[in-house]
DOFIRO-157009 format. One record per atom (N, C-alpha, C): residue number from 0; atom name; y, z, x. Coordinates in steps of 0.05 Angstrom, whole numbers, plus 5000, padded with zeros to 4 digits. Each point is the difference from the previous one (the first is absolute). Layout:
<sites>
{NUM CA {Y Z X}}
...
</sites>
This chain:
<sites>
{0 N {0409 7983 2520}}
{0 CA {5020 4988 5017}}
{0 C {5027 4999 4985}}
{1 N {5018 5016 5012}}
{1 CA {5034 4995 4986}}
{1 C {5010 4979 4998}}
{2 N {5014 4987 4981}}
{2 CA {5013 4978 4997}}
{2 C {5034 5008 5002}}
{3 N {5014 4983 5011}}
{3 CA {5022 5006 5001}}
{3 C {5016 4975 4990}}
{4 N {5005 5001 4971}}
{4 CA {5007 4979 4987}}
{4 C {5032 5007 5008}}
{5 N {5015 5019 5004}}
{5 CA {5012 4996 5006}}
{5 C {5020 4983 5020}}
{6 N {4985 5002 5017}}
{6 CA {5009 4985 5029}}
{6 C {4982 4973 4989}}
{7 N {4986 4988 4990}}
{7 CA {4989 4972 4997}}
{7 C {5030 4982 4977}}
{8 N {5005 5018 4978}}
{8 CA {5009 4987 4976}}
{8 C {5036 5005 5012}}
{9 N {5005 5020 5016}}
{9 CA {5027 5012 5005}}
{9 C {5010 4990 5031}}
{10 N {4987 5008 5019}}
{10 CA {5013 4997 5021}}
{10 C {4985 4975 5015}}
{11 N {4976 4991 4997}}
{11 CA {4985 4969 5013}}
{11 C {5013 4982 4992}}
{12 N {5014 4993 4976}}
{12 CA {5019 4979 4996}}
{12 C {5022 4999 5017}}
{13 N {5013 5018 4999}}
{13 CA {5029 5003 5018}}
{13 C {4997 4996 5032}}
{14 N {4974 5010 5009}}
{14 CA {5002 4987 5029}}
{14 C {4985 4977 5000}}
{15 N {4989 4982 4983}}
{15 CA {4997 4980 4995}}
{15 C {5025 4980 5008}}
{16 N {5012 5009 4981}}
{16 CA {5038 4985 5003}}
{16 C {5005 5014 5029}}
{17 N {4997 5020 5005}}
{17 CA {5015 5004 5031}}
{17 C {4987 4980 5023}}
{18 N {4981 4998 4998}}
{18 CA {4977 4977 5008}}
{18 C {5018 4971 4998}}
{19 N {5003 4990 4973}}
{19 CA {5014 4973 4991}}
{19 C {5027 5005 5019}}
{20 N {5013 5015 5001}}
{20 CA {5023 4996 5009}}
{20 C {5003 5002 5027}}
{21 N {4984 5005 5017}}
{21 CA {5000 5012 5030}}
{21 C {4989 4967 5011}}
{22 N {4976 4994 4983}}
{22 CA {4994 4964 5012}}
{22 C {5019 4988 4992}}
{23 N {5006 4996 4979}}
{23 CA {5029 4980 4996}}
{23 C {5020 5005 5014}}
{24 N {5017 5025 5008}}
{24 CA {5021 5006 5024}}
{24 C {4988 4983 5023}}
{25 N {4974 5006 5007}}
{25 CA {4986 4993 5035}}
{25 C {5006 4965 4988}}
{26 N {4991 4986 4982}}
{26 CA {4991 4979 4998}}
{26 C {5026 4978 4999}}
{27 N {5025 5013 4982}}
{27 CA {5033 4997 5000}}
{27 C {5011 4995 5032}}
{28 N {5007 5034 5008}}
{28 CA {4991 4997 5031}}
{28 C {4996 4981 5019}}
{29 N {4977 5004 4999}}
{29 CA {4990 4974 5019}}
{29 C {5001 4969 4997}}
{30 N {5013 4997 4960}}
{30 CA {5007 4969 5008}}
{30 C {5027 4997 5009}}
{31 N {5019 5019 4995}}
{31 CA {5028 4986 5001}}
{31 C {5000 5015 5040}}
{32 N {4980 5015 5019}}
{32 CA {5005 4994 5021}}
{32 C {5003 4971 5010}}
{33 N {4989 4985 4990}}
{33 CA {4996 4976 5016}}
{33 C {5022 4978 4987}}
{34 N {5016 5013 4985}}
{34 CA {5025 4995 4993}}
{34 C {5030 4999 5019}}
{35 N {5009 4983 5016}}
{35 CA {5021 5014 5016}}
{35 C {5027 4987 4990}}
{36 N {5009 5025 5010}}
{36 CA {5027 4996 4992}}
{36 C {5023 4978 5013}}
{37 N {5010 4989 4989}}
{37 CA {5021 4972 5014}}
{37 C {5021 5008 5023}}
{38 N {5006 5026 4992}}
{38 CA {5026 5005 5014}}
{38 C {4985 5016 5031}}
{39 N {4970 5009 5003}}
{39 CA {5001 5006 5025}}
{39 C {5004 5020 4998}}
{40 N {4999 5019 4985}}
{40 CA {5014 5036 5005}}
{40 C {4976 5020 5001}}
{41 N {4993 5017 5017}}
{41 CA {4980 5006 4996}}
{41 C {5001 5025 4982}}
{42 N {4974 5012 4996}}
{42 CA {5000 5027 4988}}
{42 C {5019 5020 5005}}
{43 N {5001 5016 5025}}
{43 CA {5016 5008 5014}}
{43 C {5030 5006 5004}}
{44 N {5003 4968 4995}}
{44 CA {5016 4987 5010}}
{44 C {5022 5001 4973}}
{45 N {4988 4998 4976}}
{45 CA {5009 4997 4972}}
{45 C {5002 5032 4990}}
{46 N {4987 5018 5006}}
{46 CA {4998 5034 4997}}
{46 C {5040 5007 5022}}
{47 N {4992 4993 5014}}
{47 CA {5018 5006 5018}}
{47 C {5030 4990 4995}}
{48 N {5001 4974 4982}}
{48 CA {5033 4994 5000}}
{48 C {4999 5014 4962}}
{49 N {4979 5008 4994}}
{49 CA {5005 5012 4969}}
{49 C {5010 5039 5004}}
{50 N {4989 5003 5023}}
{50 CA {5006 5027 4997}}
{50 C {5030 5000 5016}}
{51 N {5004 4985 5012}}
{51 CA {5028 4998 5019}}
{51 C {5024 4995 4979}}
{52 N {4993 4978 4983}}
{52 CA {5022 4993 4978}}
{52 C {5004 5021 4987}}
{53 N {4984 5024 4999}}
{53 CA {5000 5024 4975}}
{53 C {5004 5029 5024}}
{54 N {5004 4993 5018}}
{54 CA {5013 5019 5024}}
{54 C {4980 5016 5004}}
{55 N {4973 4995 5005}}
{55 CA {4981 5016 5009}}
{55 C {4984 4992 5029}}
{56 N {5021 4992 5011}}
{56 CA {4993 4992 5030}}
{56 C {4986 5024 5016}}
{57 N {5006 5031 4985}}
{57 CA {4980 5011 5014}}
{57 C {4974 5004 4993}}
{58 N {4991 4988 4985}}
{58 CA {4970 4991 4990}}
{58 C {4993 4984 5013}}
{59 N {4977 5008 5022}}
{59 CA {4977 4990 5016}}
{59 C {4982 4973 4981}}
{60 N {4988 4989 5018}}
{60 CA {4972 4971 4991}}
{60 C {4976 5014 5023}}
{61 N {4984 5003 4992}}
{61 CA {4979 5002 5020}}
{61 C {4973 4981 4979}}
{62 N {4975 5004 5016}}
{62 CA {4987 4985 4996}}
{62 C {4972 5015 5000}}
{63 N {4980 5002 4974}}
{63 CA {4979 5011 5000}}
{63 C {4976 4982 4995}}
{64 N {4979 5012 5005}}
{64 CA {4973 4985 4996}}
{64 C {4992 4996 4967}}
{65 N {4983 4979 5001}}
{65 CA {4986 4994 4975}}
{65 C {5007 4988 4987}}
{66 N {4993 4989 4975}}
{66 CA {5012 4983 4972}}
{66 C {5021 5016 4978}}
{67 N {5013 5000 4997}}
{67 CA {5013 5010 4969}}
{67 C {5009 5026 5011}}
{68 N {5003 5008 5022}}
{68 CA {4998 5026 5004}}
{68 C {5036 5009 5003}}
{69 N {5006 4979 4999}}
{69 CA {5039 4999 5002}}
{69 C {5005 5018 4980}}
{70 N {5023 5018 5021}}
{70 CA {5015 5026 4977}}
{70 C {5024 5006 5015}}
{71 N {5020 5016 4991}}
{71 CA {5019 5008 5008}}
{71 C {4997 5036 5006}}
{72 N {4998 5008 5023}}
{72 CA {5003 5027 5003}}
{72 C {5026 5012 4997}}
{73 N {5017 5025 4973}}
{73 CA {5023 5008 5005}}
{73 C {5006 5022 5021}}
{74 N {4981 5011 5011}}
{74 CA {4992 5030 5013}}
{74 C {5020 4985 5030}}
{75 N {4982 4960 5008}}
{75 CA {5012 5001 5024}}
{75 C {5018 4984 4998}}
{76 N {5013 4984 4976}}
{76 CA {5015 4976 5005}}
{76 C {4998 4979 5004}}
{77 N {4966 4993 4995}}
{77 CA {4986 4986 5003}}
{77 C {4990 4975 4993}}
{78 N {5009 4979 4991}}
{78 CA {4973 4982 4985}}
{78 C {4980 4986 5019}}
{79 N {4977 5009 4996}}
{79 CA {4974 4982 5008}}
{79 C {4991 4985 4992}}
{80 N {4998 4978 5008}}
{80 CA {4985 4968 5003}}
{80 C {4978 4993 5004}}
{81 N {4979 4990 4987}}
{81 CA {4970 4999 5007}}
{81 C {4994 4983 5019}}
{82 N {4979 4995 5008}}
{82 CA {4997 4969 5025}}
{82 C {5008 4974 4984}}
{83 N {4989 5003 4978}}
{83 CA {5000 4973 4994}}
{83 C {5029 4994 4984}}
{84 N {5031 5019 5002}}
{84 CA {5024 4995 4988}}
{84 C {5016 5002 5027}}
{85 N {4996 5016 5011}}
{85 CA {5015 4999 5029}}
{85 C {4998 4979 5011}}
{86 N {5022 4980 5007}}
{86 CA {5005 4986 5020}}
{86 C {4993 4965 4986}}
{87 N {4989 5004 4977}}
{87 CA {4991 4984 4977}}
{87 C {5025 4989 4991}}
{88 N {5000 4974 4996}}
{88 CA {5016 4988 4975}}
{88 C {4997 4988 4979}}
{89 N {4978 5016 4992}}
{89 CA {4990 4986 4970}}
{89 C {5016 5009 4975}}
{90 N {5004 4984 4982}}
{90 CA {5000 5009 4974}}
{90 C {5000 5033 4992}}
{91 N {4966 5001 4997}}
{91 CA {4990 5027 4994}}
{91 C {5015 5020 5023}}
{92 N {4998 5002 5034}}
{92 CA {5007 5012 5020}}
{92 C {5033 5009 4984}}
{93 N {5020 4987 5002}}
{93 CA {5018 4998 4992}}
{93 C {5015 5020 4966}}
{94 N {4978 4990 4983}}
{94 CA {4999 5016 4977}}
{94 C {4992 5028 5004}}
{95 N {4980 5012 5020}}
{95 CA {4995 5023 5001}}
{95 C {5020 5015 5019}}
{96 N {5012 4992 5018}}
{96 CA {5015 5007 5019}}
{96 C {5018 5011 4984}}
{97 N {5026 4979 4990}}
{97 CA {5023 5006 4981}}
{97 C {4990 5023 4974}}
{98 N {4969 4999 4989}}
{98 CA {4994 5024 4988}}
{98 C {5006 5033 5012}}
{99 N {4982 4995 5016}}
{99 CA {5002 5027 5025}}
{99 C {5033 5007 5004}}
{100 N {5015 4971 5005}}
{100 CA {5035 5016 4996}}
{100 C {5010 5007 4972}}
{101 N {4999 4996 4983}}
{101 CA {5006 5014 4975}}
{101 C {4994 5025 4993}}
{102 N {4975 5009 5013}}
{102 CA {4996 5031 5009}}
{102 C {5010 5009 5015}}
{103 N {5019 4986 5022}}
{103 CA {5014 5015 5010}}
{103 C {5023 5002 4988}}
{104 N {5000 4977 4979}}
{104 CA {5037 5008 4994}}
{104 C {4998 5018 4976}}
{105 N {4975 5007 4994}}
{105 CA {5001 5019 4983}}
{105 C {5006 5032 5003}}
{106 N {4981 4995 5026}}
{106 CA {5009 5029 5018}}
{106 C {5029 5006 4997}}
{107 N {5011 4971 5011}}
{107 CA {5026 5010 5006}}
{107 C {5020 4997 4985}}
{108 N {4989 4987 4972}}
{108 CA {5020 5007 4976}}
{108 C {4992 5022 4975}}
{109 N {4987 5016 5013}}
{109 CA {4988 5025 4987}}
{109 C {4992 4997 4966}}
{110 N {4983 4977 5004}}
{110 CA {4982 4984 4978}}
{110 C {4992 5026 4990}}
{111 N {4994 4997 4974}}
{111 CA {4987 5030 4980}}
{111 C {4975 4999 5004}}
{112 N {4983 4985 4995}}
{112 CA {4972 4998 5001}}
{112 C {4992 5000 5019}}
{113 N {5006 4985 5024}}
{113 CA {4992 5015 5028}}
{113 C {5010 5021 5012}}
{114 N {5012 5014 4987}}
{114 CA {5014 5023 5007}}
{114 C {4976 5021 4978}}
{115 N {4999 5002 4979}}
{115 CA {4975 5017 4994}}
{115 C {4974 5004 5007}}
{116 N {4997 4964 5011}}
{116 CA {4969 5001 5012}}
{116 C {4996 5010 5022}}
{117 N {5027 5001 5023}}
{117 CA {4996 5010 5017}}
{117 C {4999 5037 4992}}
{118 N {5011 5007 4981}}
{118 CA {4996 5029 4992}}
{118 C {4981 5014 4995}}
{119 N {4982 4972 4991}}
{119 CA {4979 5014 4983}}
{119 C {4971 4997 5020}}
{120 N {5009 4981 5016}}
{120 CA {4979 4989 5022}}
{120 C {4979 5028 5010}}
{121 N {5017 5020 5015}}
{121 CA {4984 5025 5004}}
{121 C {4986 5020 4970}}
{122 N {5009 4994 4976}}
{122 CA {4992 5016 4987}}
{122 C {4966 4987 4991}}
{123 N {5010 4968 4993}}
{123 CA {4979 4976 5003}}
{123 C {4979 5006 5016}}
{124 N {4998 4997 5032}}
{124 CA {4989 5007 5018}}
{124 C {4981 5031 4992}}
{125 N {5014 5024 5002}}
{125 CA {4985 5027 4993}}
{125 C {4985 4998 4961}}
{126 N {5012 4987 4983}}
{126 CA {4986 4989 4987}}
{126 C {4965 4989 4999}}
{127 N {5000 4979 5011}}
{127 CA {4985 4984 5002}}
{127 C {4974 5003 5008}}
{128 N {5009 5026 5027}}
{128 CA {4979 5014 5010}}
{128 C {4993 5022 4980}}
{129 N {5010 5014 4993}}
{129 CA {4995 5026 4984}}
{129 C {4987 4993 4970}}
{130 N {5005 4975 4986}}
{130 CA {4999 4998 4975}}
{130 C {4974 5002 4993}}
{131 N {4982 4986 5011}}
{131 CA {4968 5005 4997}}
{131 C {4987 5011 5008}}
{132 N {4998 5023 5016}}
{132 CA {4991 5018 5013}}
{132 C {5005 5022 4968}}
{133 N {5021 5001 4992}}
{133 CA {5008 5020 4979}}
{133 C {4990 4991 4972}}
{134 N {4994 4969 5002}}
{134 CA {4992 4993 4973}}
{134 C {4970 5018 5002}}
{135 N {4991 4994 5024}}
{135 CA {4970 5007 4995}}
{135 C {4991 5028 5001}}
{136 N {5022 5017 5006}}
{136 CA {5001 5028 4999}}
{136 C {4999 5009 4972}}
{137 N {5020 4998 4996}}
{137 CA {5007 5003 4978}}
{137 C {4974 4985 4970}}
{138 N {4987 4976 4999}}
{138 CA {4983 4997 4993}}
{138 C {4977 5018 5001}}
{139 N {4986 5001 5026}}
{139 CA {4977 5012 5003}}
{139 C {5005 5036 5000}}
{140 N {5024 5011 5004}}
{140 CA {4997 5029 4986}}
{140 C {5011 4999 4967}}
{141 N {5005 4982 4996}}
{141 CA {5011 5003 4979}}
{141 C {5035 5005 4982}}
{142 N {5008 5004 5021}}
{142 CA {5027 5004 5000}}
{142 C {5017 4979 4999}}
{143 N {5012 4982 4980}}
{143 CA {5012 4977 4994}}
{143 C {5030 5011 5008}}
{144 N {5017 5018 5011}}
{144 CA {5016 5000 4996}}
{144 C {5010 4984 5033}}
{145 N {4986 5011 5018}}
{145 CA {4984 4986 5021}}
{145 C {5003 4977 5004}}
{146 N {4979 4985 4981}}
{146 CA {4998 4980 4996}}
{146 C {5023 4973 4984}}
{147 N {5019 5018 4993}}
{147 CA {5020 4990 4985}}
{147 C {5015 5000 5015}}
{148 N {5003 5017 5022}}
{148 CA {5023 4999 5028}}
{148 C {4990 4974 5010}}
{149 N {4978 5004 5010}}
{149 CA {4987 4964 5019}}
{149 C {5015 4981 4990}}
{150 N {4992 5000 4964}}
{150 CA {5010 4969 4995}}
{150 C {5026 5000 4998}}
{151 N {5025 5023 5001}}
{151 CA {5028 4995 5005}}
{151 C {5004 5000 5028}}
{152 N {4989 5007 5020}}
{152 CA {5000 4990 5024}}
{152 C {4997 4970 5011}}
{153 N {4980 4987 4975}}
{153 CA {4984 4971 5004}}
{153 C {5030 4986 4993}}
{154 N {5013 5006 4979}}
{154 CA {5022 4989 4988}}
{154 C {5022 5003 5018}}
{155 N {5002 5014 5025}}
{155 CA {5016 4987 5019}}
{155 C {4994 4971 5008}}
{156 N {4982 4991 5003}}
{156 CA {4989 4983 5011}}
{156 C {5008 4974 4988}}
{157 N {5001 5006 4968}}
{157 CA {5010 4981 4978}}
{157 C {5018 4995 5011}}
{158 N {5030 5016 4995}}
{158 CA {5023 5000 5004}}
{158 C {5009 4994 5026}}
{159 N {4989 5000 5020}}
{159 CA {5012 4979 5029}}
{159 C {4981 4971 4987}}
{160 N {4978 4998 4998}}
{160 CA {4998 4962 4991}}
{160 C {5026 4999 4980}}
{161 N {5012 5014 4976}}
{161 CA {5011 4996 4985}}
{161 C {5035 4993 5012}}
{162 N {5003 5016 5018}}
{162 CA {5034 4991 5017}}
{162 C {4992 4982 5012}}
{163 N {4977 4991 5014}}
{163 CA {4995 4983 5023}}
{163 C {5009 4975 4975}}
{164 N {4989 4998 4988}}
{164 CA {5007 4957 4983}}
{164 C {5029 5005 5002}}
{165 N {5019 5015 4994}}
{165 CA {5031 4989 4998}}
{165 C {4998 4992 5028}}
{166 N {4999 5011 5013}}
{166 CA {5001 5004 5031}}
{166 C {4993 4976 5020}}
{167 N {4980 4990 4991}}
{167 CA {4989 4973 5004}}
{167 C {5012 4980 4987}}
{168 N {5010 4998 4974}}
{168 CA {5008 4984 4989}}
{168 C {5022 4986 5006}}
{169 N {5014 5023 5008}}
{169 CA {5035 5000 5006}}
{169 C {4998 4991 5028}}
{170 N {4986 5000 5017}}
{170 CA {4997 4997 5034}}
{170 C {4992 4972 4990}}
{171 N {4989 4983 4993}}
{171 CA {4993 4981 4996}}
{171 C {5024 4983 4990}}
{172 N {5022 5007 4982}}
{172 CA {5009 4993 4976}}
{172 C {5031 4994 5030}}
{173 N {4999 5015 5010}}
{173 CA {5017 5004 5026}}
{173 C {4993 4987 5021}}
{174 N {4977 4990 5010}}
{174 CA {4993 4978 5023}}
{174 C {5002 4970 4985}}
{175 N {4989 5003 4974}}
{175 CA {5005 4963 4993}}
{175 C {5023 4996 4987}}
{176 N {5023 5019 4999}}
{176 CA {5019 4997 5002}}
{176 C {5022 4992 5017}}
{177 N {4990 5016 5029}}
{177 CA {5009 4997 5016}}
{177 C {4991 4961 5018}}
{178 N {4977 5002 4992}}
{178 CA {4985 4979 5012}}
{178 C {5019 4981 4995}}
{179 N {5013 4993 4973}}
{179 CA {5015 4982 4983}}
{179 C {5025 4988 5020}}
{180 N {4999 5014 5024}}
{180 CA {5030 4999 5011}}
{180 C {4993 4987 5032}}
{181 N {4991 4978 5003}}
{181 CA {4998 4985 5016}}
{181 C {4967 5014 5015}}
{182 N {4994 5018 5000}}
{182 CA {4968 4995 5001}}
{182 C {4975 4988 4998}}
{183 N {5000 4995 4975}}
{183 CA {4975 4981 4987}}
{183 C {5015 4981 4978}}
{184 N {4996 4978 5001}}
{184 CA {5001 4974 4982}}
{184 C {4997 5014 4968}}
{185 N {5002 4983 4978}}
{185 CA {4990 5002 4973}}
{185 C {4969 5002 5011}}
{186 N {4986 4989 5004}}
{186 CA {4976 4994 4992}}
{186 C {4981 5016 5027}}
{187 N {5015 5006 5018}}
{187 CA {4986 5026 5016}}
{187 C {4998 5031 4985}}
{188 N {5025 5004 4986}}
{188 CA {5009 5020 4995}}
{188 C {4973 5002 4980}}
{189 N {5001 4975 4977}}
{189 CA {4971 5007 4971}}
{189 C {4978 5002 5024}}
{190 N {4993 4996 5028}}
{190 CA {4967 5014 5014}}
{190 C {5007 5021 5008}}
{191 N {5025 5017 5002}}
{191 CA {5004 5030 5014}}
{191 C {5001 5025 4970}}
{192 N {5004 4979 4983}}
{192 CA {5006 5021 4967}}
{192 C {4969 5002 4997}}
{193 N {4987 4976 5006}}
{193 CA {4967 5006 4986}}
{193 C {4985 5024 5019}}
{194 N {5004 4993 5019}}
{194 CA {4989 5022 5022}}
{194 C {5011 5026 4997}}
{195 N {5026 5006 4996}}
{195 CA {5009 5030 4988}}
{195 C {4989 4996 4979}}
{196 N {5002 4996 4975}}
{196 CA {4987 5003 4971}}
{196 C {4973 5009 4997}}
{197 N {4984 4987 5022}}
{197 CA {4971 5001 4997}}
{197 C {5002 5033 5017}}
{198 N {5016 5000 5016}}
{198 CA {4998 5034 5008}}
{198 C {5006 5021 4992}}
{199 N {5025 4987 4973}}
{199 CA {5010 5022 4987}}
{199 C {4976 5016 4981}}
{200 N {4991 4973 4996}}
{200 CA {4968 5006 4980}}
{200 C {4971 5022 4998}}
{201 N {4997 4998 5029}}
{201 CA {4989 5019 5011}}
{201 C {5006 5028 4995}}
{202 N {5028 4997 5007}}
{202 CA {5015 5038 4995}}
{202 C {4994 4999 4962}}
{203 N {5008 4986 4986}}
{203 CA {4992 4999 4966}}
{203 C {4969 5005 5001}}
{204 N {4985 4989 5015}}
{204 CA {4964 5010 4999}}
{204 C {4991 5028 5001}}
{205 N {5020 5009 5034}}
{205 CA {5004 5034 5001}}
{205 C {4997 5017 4986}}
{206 N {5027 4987 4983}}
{206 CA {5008 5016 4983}}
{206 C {4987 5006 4971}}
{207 N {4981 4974 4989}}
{207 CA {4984 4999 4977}}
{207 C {4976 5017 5019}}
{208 N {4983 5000 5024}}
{208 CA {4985 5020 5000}}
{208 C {5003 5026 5006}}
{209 N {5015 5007 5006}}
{209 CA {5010 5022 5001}}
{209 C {5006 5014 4971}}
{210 N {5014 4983 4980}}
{210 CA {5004 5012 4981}}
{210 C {4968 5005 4978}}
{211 N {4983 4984 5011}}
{211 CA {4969 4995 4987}}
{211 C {4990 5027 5015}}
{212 N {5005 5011 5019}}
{212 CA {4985 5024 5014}}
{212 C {5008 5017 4989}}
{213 N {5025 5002 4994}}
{213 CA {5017 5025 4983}}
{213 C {4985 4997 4975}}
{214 N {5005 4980 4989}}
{214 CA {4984 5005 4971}}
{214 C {4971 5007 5006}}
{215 N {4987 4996 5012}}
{215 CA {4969 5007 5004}}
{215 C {4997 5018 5008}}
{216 N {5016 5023 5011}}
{216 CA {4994 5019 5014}}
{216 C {5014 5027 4973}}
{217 N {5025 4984 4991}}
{217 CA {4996 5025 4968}}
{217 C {4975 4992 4981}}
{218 N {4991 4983 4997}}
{218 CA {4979 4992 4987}}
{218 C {4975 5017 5009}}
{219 N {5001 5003 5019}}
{219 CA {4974 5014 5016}}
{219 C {5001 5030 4995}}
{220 N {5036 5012 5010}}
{220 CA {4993 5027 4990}}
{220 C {5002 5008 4985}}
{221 N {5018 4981 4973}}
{221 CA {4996 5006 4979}}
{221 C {4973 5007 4982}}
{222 N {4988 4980 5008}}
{222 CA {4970 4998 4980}}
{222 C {4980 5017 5028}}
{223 N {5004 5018 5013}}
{223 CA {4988 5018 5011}}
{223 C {5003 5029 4986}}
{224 N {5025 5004 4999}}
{224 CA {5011 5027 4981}}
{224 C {4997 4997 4971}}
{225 N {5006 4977 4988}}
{225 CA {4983 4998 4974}}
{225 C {4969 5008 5001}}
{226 N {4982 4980 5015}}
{226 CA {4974 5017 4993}}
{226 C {4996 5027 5012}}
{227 N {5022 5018 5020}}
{227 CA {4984 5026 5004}}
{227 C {5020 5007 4973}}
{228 N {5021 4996 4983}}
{228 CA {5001 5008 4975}}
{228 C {4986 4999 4981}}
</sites>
């Protein structure tokens, strides 16, 4: 029976942490919903006079299903709102909303890092699919050179988690900034920073397994072509 110490000692830790960080976001989350805000403004409601102050009145709010699932589409102009931030005036609702606008003002201040990720997004995508299909070609005839393509294919994959943290960071760094300006109180604003933080975290988990697969996967074909040497 094969052991694959690799993936136990290399990559089971790292989604371990992606694990830690995904319950702590949900657990963050869900306390400062039941947090509301003094002034009455809803999610929506707070997305909408942040993108207007920054002249992006033609950027749509619509409203999608599920938990956490809030994003900003650039394709339509879009930011989407989950059930539980739309129409919400919590704390958390509020903090994610004004997030989702900082991606838009990134769009529209032609931010660098979301401007590569969006470049690299399709190469990412055909990546991702292709990379292991070729590792294992390339393994099982023997042909590493093959197999050395896969894992620079896999390494797209690195490099969008790797633009994505500025990207997040700065969208974040830009709503509780913005928050500062008659939005949320002092002491609302420290439950909308913990709820971004704990999400920024997650994308840092990504990014550590992702970078643990890369290493495990030269490790693999490395010490495959060593022993047919």
């Amino acid at each position: 029976m094969y052991f694959d110490w690799t993936y136990v000692v290399i990559v089971l830790p790292m989604l371990i942490l992606s694990m830690i960080a995904q319950v702590q976001v949900q657990s963050t989350y869900r306390k400062y919903s039941k947090v509301f805000s003094r002034s009455g403004m809803t999610a929506e409601a707070a997305a909408r006079l942040i993108l207007d102050r920054n002249g992006l009145q033609h950027v749509a709010i619509g409203r999608i299903g599920g938990e956490l699932t809030d994003h900003y589409n650039p394709k339509t102009n879009t930011i989407l709102l989950s059930d539980a931030v739309y129409g919400y005036n919590s704390v958390a609702a509020i903090g994610v909303a004004a997030h989702e606008a900082g991606h838009a003002i990134q769009h529209a201040t032609g931010y660098l890092p979301i401007r590569i990720r969006a470049a690299v997004v399709p190469i990412t995508q055909f990546g991702s699919r292709l990379s292991t299909p070729l590792i294992l070609l390339g393994l099982i005839f023997g042909y590493y050179p093959l197999a050395y393509a896969g894992i620079l294919l896999f390494g797209t994959v690195v490099i969008f988690q790797l633009v994505t943290l500025p990207t997040e960071f700065n969208a974040s760094r830009r709503a509780l900034a913005v928050l500062s300006e008659g939005f949320l109180d002092d002491e609302e604003r420290k439950g909308a920073r913990k709820v971004l933080s704990a999400a920024a975290m997650t994308y840092v988990a990504a990014l550590f397994v992702s970078l643990a697969s890369l290493l495990r996967l030269v490790l693999i074909v490395s010490g495959g072509r060593n022993r047919r040497d």
